[in-house]
C-alpha positions, 0 to 999 in steps of 0.5 A: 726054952720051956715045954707046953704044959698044957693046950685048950682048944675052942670052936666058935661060929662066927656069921659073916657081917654080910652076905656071901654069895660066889659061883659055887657055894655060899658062906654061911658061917666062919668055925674058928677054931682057936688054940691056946698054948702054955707053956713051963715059963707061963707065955700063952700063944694063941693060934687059930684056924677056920672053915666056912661052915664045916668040918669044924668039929672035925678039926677039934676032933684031931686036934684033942684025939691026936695032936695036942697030946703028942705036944705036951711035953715038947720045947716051945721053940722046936716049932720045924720038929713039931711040924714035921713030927705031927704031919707024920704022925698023921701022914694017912690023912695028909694032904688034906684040909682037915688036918692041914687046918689042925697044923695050923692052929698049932703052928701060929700058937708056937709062932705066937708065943716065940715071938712073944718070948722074941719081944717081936712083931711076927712080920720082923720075926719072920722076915720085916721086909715092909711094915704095910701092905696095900689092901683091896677089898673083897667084902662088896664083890659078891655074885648075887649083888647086882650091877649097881650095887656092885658099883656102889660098893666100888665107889665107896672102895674108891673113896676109903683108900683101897688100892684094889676091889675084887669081884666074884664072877660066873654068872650063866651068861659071859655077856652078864660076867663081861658088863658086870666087870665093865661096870666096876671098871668103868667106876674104879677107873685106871686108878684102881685094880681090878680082880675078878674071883671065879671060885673054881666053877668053871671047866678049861674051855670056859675058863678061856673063853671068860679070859677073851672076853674079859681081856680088855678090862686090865684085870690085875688076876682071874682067881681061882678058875678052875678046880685047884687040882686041874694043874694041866687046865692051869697051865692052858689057860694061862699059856693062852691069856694074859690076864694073870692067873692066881691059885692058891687058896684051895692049895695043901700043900709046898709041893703042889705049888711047886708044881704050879710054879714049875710048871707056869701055870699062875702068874699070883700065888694066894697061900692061906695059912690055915690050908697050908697048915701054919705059918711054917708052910706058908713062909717056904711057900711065899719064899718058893714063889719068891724064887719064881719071881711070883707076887703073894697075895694070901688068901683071907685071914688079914689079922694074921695075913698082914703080918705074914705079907710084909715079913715076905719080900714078895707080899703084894696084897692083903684081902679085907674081908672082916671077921675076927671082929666079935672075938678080939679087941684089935682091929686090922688098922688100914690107912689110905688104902694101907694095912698096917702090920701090928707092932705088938710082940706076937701075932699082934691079934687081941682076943676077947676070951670073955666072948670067947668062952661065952660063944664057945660051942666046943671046949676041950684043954689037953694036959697028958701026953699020949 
C-alpha cells in the first residue's frame, strides 16, 4: 500500500455539442470537476465529477478547504474508510449534491489508481459480469426539437445500431407529448425501445394522467416524473401504470433508494456516480436493486458508467450522451449498438491534460494535511 502525497484539482466548462433543452431547465455547460491523486509509489489516479452549469466553484471549494487536506497522508487502498471518514467529517451538509459531487471526484480517483495498481479494468475489478452493454441514445431527444426533427434523429439512431432512443416529454399540452412519442415509435418500430425522460416537471395527477395517455406505446420507462423527493406520488403513480418508472438521477443517497425500492415505487434505478458520491455508493446501490430484482441504467456519465453497468449483474443500459470529448484522448467505443467496457487498467478514460490545464478555470494542488 502507499499514502496520497498530494492532490490537484481542476474545473473546466465544457459546451454540450448541441443543444439541450428538457421540461424544466436547459443545459448550458458541463463544470467538470477533475481530481488528480498521487500517491508514495508514483501511481496517479484521476477521478472527475459535474454540474451543468452550477455550483462548480462551489465543489473546488470543498474539495481544497475540507476534503483533500484530510486525504494527504491516508493509504490509497482504505478507499471504505475514506469514504466513510470524509462523509462524516462533512455530515452538515450530507445528503446534498454539493458535497456528494466532491466524494465522488475523490472516490473514482482512489478507485483509478487501485485498479491501476490491480493491473485491472474497473468493470473486472468491480465486479466483470459482462464486457458491453447495450446503449440507447439520448442526444437527439430534446424537447424543443420538433416532430420531424425528433424523427430524423430516430432514424438516424436506428441505422447506427443503438438499442434504445429516449425523448424529453412535457410539453403543455398531453395531445402534443402523445403524437411526439407516437411519431418516434412509429419510425423506430417494435424493434427498438423507447423511453420518455419528464425532468421532474410534473405534479402527481398529471403525471398519471401523461401515463394513460402514453400507455399503448410500449414505453421501456417514464423517467424522472415527479420531484425525487416525492416518494408517495412514486409510489401512486407506478401502483397505477404499467409503463416502468425509473428515478435515480436526482437521488443522494443508499438509503433514499431503499426506500424507492422497499416501498415499489420505480420499476428502473438510474444511480449517477458523481449524485451518489462515487464508485462506492454507486456499486451498494446497483447491488440494492440487484436484491429487488431491479434493472440499473445510470444516469450519464458513459465514460465512466459503461464500465460500472457491466461490473453489475443488473446493468441493463448505458445513456450516450457525449461530452468528455474536448478533454480525453479516448472515445466510448460502441459497436452495433453496444458499449464496450475499457480493457485498459483504470477507469479506462485517456485524458488530454494539455487541454486541460489549458481550459482550466480553477486549479488548486493540495499538499498538507489539515
Amino acid at each position: 500500500m502507499a499514502h496520497i502525497e498530494h492532490a490537484e484539482i481542476y474545473l473546466v466548462a465544457l459546451k454540450p455539442k448541441v443543444m439541450r433543452v428538457d421540461a424544466i431547465q436547459q443545459f448550458v455547460c458541463q463544470e467538470t470537476v477533475i481530481v488528480r491523486l498521487h500517491d508514495a509509489d508514483g501511481a496517479i489516479g484521476t477521478g472527475y465529477s459535474y454540474t451543468i452549469g452550477t455550483g462548480g466553484s462551489s465543489i473546488v471549494a470543498l474539495l481544497a478547504d475540507h476534503l483533500l487536506p484530510r486525504l494527504i497522508g491516508r493509504e490509497a487502498e482504505e478507499i471504505e474508510a475514506i469514504w466513510r471518514d470524509l462523509k462524516f467529517h462533512t455530515h452538515a451538509t450530507t445528503v446534498g449534491a454539493i458535497t456528494s459531487l466532491a466524494l465522488a471526484a475523490i472516490d473514482t480517483a482512489l478507485w483509478d489508481i487501485r485498479a491501476l495498481k490491480s493491473r485491472l479494468p474497473l468493470y473486472l475489478l468491480a465486479g466483470g459480469a459482462r464486457s458491453s452493454i447495450p446503449a440507447y441514445t439520448t442526444e437527439g431527444g430534446w424537447l424543443h426539437l420538433s416532430q420531424t426533427e425528433l424523427v430524423e434523429d430516430a432514424e438516424r439512431a436506428r441505422a447506427a445500431g443503438f438499442h434504445g432512443v429516449k425523448i424529453k416529454i412535457g410539453k403543455s399540452s398531453v395531445k402534443e407529448d402523445v403524437c411526439r412519442v407516437a411519431a418516434v415509435r412509429e419510425a423506430l418500430g417494435d424493434g427498438l425501445d423507447l423511453m420518455t425522460d419528464c425532468n421532474q416537471a410534473f405534479a402527481v395527477d398529471e403525471a398519471i394522467r401523461r401515463a394513460q395517455a402514453l400507455s399503448s406505446f410500449d414505453l421501456a420507462w417514464m423517467e424522472e416524473p415527479l420531484p425525487a423527493d416525492d416518494l408517495e406520488g412514486h409510489i401512486r403513480l407506478s401502483a397505477s401504470t404499467s409503463i416502468p418508472v425509473a428515478v435515480g438521477e436526482s437521488i443522494y443517497s443508499t438509503r433514499h433508494f431503499r426506500d424507492y425500492l422497499q416501498q415499489r415505487a420505480c420499476s428502473v434505478v438510474q444511480v449517477d456516480c458523481a449524485r451518489i458520491g462515487g464508485i462506492t455508493p454507486w456499486l451498494k446501490t446497483a447491488h440494492l436493486a440487484e436484491c429487488f430484482n431491479i434493472a440499473v441504467a445510470p444516469h450519464f456519465l458513459m465514460e465512466l458508467h459503461v464500465s460500472l453497468a457491466c461490473a453489475a449483474p443488473n446493468g441493463r443500459w448505458v445513456e450516450y450522451i457525449p461530452q468528455l470529448d474536448e478533454i480525453t484522448t479516448t472515445r466510448l467505443r460502441i459497436e452495433k449498438g453496444k458499449a464496450f467496457a475499457p480493457e485498459e487498467p483504470g477507469l479506462g478514460i485517456g485524458w488530454d491534460w494539455d487541454a486541460i490545464r489549458g481550459r482550466s478555470e480553477i486549479m488548486h494542488a493540495v499538499r498538507k494535511a489539515a
